[in-house]
Wavefront OBJ file of the C-alpha trace (Angstrom):
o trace
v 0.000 0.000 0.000
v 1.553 2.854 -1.081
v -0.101 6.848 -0.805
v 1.437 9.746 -2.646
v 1.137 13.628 -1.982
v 2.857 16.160 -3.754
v 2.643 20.046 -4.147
v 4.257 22.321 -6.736
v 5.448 25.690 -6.931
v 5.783 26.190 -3.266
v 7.573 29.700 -3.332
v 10.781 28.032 -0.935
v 14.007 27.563 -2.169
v 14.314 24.018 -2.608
v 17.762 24.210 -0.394
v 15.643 24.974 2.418
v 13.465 22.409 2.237
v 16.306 19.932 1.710
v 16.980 20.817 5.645
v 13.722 19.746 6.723
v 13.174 16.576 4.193
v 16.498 15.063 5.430
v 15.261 14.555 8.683
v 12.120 13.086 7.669
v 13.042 9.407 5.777
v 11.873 6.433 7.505
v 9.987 8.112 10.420
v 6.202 6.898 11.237
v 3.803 9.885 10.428
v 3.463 10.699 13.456
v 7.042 11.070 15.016
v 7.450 13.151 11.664
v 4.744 15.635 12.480
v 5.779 15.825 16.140
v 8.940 17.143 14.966
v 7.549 19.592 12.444
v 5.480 21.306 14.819
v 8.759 21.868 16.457
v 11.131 23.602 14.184
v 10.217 26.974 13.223
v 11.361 27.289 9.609
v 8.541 27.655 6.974
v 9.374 24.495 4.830
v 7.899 22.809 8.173
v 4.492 24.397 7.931
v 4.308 23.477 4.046
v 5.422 19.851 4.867
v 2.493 19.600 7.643
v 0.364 19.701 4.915
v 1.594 17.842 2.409
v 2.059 14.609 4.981
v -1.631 15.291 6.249
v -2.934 14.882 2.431
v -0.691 12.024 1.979
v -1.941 10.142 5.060
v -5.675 11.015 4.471
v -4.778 9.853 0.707
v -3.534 6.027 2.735
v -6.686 6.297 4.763
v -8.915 6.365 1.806
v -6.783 3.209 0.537
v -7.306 1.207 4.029
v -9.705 2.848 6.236
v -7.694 0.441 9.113
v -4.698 2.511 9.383
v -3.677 4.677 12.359
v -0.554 7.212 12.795
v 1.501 5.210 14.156
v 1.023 2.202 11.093
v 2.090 4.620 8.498
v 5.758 5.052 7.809
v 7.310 7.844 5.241
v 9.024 5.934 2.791
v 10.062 8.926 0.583
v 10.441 12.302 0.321
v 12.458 14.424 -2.571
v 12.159 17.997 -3.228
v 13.066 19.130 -6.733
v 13.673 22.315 -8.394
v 11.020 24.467 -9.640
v 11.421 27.638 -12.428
v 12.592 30.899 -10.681
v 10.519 33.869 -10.775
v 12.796 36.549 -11.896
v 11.353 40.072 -9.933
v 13.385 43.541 -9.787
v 14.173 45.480 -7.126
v 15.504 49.369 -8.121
v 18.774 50.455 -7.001
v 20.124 53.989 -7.037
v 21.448 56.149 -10.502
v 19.070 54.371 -12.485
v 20.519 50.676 -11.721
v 18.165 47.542 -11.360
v 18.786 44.255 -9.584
v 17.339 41.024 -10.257
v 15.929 39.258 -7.030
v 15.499 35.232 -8.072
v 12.539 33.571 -6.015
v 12.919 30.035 -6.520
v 10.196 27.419 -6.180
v 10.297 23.641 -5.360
v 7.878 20.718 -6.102
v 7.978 18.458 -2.829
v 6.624 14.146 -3.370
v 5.786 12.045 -0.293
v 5.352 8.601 -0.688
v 4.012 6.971 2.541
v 4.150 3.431 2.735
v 2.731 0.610 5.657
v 5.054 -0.453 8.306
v 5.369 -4.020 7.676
v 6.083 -3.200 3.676
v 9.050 -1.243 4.460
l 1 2 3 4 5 6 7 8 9 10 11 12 13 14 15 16 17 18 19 20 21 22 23 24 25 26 27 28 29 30 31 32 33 34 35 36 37 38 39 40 41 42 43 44 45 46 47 48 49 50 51 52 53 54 55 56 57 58 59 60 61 62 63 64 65 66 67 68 69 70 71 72 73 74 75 76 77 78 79 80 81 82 83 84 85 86 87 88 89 90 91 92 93 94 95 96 97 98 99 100 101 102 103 104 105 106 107 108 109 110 111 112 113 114
């Protein structure tokens, strides 16, 4: 039994998320959101909710599931396209600010399956 979430053009530099996925491999769904709601950075907040869909995506699969059944199997965070905006400098000069996006998977799989 596999369940899949995923969410696109999250305005977060996909380095920055890389901090927070790396700690999340092979934790139970629980233990992973216990230590989400602990860090402050904003990756965290976006990877609350993309666990939460992926779990209620495993309970629609098997309705027999609790927190503690459900296991992340994996997580990878690649790069999105950059929005290019400008920010005005002085004597007429421009700069180009790069906001890069990511596209974040979870796969959650069953405890005994892993």
């Amino acid at each position: 039994m596999e369940a899949r979430a995923e969410s696109k053009f999250i305005i977060v530099s996909p380095k920055k998320v890389w901090r927070v996925t790396r700690e999340l491999r092979g934790l139970t769904y629980k233990n992973a959101m216990e230590f989400l709601r602990e860090i402050t950075p904003k990756p965290a907040r976006i990877m609350e909710k993309i666990l939460k869909s992926a779990f209620f995506n495993a309970i629609q699969k098997d309705s027999n599931l609790t927190e503690d059944d459900v296991v992340i199997k994996t997580v990878f965070v690649t790069k999105g396209p950059n929005y290019k905006r400008m920010r005005p400098r002085a004597q007429g000069r421009a700069d180009i600010i790069k906001k890069r996006t990511s596209h974040i998977n979870v796969v959650l799989g069953k405890r005994e399956e892993i």
